[in-house]
LOVO-556271 format. One record per residue: x, y, z of N, C-alpha, C, O in turn; residue in one letter. Coordinates in steps of 0.2 Angstrom, whole numbers, plus 5000, padded with zeros to 4 digits. Each point is the difference from the previous one (the first is absolute). Layout:
BEGIN
XYZXYZXYZXYZa
...
This chain:
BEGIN
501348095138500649955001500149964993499549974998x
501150035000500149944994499949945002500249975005x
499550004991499949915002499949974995499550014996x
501149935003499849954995499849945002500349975004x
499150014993499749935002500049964995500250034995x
499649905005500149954994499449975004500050005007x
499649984990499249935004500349955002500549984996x
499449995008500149955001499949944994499650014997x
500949935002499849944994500149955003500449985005x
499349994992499849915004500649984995500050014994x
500749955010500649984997499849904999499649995003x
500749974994500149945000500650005008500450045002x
499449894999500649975007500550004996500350055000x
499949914996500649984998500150054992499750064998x
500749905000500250054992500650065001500449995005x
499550054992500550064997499950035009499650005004x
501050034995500250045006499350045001499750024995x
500049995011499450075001500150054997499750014994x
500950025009500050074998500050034993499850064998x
500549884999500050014992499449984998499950034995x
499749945007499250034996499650075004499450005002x
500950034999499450055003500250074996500650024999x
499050025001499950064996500350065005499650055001x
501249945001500150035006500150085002499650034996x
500650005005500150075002500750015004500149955004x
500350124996500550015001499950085005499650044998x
500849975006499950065001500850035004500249985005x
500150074989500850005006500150074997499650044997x
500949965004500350095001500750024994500250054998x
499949895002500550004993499749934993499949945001x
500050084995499949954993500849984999500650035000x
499349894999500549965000499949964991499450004997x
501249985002499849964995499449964997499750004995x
500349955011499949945000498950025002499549975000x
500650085001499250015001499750034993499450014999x
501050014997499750024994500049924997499449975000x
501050014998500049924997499549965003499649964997x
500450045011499249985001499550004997499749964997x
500250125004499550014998499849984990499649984997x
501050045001499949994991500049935001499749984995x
500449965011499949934998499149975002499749954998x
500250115004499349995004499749985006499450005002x
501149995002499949955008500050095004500250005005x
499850064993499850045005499450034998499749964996x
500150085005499250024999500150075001499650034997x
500950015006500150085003500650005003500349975005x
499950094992500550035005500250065001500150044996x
499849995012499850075001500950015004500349975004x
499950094992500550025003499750075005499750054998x
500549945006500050065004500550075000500650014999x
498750045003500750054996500350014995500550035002x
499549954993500250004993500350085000500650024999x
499050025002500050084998499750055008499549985003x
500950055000499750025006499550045001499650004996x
500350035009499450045000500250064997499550034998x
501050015002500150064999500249994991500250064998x
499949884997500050024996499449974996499850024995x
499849945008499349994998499850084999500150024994x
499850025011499650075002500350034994499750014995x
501050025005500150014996499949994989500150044995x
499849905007499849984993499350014997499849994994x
499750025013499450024998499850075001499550034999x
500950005003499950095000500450024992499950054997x
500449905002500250034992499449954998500150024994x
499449945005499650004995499150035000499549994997x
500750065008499550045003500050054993499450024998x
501150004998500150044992499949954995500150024994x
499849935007500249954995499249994996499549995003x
500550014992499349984997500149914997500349994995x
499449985007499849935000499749984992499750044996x
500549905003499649984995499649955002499850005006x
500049964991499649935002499849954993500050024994x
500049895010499849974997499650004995499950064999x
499949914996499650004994499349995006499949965004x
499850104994499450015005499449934998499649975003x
500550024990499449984996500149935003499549964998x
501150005006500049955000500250005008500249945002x
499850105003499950035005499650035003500250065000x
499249925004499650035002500050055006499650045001x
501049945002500250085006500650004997500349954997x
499950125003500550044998500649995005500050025006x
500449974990500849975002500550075000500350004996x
499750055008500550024997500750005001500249985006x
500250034987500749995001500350034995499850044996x
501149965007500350044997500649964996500449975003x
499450044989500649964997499549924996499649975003x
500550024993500049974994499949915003500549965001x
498950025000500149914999500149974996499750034995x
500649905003500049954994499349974998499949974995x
499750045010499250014999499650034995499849974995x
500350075005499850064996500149994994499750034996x
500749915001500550004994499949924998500449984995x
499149975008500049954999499949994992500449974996x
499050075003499850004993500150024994499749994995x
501050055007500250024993500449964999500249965005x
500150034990500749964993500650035005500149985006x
500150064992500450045003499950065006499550035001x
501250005003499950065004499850064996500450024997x
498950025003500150064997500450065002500449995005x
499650054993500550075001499850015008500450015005x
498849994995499950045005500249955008499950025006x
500349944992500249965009500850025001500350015006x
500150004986500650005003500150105003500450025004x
499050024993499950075001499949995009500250045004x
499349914997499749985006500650005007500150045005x
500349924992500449965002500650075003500150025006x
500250014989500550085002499850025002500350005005x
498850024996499750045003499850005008499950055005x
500049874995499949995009500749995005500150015006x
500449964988500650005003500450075004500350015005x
499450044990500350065002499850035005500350055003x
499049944999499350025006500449955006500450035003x
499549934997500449945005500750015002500249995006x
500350034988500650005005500150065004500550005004x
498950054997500250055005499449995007499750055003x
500149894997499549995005500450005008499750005006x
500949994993500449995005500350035003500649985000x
499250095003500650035001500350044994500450055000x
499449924995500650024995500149954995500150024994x
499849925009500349935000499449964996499450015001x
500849934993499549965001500049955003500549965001x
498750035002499949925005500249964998500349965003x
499650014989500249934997500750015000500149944999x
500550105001500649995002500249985006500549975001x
499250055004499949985007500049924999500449964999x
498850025000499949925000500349964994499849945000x
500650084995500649974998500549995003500349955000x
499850105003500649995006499949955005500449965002x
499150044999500049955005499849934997500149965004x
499650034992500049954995500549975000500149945002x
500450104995500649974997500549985007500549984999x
499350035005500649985006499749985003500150025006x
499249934992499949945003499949934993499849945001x
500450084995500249944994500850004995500050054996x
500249935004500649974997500150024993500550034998x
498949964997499950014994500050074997500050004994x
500150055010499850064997499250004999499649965001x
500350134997499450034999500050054997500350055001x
499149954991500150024995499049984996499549965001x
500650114994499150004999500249944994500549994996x
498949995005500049954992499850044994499750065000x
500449914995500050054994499549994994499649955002x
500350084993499749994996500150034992499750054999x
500749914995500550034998500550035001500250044997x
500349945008500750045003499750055003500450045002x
499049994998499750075007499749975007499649955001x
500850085002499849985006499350015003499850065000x
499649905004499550004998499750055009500249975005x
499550064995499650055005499949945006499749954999x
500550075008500049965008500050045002500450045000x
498949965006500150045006499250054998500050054998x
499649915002499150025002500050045006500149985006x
499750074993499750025007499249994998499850004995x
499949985011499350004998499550005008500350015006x
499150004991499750005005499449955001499550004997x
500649965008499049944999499950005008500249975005x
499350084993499649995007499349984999499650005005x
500149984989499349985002500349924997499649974995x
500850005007500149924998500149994993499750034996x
500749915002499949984994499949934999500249965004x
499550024990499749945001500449914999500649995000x
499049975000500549954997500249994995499650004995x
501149985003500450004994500749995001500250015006x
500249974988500650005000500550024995499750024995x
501150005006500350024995500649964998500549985003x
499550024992500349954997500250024993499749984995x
501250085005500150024993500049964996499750014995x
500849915005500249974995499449954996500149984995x
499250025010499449974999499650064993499849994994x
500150065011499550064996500450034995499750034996x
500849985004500650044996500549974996500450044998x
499649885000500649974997500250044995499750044996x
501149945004500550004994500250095000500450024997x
499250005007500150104996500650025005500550034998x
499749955008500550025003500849984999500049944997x
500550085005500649974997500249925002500049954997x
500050065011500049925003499349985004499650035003x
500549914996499449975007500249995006500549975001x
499250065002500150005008500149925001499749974996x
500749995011499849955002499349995004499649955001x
500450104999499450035008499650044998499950024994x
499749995010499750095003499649995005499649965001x
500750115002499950025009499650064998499950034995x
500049995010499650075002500250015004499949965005x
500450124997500450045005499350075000499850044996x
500149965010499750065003500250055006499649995005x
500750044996500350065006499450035000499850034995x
499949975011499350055003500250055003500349995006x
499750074990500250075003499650055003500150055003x
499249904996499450025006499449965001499749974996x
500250025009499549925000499350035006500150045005x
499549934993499350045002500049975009500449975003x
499150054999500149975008499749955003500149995006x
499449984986500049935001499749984994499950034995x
500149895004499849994991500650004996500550015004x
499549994990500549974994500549965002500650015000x
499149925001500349955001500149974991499650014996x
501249965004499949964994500149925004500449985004x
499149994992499749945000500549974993499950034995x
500549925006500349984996499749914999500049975006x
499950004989499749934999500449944998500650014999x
499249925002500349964997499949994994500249945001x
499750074995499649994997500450064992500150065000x
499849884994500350054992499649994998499649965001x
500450104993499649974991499849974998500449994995x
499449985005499749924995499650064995499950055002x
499949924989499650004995499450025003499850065000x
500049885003499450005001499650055006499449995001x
501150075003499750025004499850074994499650045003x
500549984991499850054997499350014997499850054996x
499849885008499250014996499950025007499450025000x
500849995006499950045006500150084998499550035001x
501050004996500150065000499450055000499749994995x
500250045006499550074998500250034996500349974995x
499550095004500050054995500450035001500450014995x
500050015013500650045001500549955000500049954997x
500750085006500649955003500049945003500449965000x
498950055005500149955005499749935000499549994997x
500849965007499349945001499649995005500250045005x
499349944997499750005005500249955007500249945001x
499850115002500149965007499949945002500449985005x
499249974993499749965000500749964998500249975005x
500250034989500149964997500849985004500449964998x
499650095007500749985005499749995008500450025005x
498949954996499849975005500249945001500149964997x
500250045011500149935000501049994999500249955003x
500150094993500650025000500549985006499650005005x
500949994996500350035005500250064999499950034994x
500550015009500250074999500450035005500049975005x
500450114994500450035005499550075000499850034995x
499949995011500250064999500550045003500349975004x
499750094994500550055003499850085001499950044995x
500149975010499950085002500650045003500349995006x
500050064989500550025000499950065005499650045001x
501149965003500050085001500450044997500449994996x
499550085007500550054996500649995000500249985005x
500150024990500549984997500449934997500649994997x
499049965006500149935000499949994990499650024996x
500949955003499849964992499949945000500349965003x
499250014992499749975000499949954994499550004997x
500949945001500149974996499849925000500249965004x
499350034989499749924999500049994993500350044997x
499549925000499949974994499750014996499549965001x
500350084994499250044998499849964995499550024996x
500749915003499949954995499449975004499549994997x
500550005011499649995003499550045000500150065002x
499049924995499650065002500150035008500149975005x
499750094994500150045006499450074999499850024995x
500150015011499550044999500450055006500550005004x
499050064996500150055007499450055002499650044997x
500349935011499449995002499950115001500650025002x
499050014996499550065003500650025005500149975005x
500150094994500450035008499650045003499750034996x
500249995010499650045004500350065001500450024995x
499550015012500350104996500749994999500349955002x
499950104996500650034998500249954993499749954998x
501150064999500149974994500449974999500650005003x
499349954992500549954996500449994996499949984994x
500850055009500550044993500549955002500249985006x
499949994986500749964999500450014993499750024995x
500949965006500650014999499849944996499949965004x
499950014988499849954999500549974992499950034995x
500549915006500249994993500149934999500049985005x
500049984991500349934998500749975001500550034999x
499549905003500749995000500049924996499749955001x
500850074995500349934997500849985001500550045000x
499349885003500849994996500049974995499649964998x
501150084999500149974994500649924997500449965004x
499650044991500449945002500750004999500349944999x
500150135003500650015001499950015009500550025003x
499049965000499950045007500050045003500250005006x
499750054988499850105005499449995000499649964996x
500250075007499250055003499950054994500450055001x
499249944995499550034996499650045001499449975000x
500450105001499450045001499550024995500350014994x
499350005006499350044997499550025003500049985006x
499650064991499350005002499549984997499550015004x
């Protein structure tokens, strides 16, 4: 069963409204404005839209990646293997520029992807409904006037650790505009039959949490002890969207798998909705 919880937090009597200090959670059937801008303000912690994608185009979408050959993660800097289809802005922190081979990457998974549906690609689906729950339009962000690769399919079933994402932080100046924001949208087009909760925190970057970091990506658990936090356990087809500025992690799924529909959302400061991955 899907369940979003938040811990309980010891509020003051008096001061600022409650409800606006708590790290809240949302759960509805249509995305409205006004729950994105929450979220990009910080006073929500999770938002699971229900059915996002339904069961017969979930199925569908993973019998076509039954031919699919997967890539994965920079393994040397992940210790369980991630697989995915299509190019992250990860992968690309450390160069100056995009080389050849992400925008090759990039044609490459787009053209795998758009017939995963029937025919159809999924990420025009989830623009579609994007875009007729926001005002502003819906469009990928760019990088030099090219538009930039949205729409990860990936797989994490042995959990991923603690960490955050934050392009305009790890990646300055290389993209055309700055996002006002950034969200995290995930469509689970197969989810295990218990386990892969995302645990989402209170809690950002500071300098000083990087003499924490390890050898890989992650930080250790330890250092969002004590946190408040959202988690969220998704079901099949439910989308699933938080703030990736916020460290967040994704607890071990038990049997079966953990496939989502995975990309970033900025607004920008004409206010459309910005995608990547």
């Amino acid at each position: 069963m899907a369940t979003i919880q938040t811990p309980p937090q010891t509020l003051p009597e008096s001061g600022p409204d409650q409800a606006a200090l708590l790290f809240d959670t949302v759960t509805t059937d249509r995305l409205e404005p006004d729950h994105l801008l929450r979220l990009g303000a910080g006073v929500l912690g999770a938002i699971r839209i229900r059915g996002f994608f339904d069961a017969d185009q979930c199925a569908q979408i993973m019998a076509g990646l039954e031919n699919c050959t997967m890539g994965s993660y920079d393994e040397s800097l992940m210790k369980k293997r991630i697989p995915k289809l299509g190019p992250a802005v990860f992968d690309y922190y450390q160069h100056e520029d995009f080389p050849a081979v992400y925008w090759a990457d990039v044609e490459r998974s787009t053209a795998v992807r758009a017939g995963l549906l029937d025919g159809a690609d999924p990420l025009d689906l989830a623009k579609a409904k994007l875009a007729d729950s926001w005002p502003g339009g819906v469009r990928d962000l760019t990088l030099g006037g090219r538009a930039m690769f949205s729409g990860m399919i990936r797989e994490v079933n042995g959990g991923g650790g603690v960490h955050f994402d934050e392009l305009v932080r790890e990646f300055p100046g290389v993209v055309d505009e700055t996002p006002v924001c950034q969200l995290a949208f995930n469509c689970h087009i197969s989810v295990p039959s218990s386990g892969g909760e995302l645990n989402v925190f209170r809690r950002r970057w500071e300098p000083r949490d990087e003499i924490r970091r390890g050898g890989d990506y992650f930080y250790p658990d330890d250092m969002v002890a004590g946190e408040p936090y959202a988690s969220v356990c998704a079901s099949l087809g439910d989308a699933v969207l938080f703030d990736p500025r916020n460290y967040h992690r994704i607890l071990p799924a038990g049997p079966g798998r953990r496939v989502a529909l995975a990309f970033f959302i900025g607004i920008s400061g004409s206010g459309e909705l910005v995608l990547w991955s």
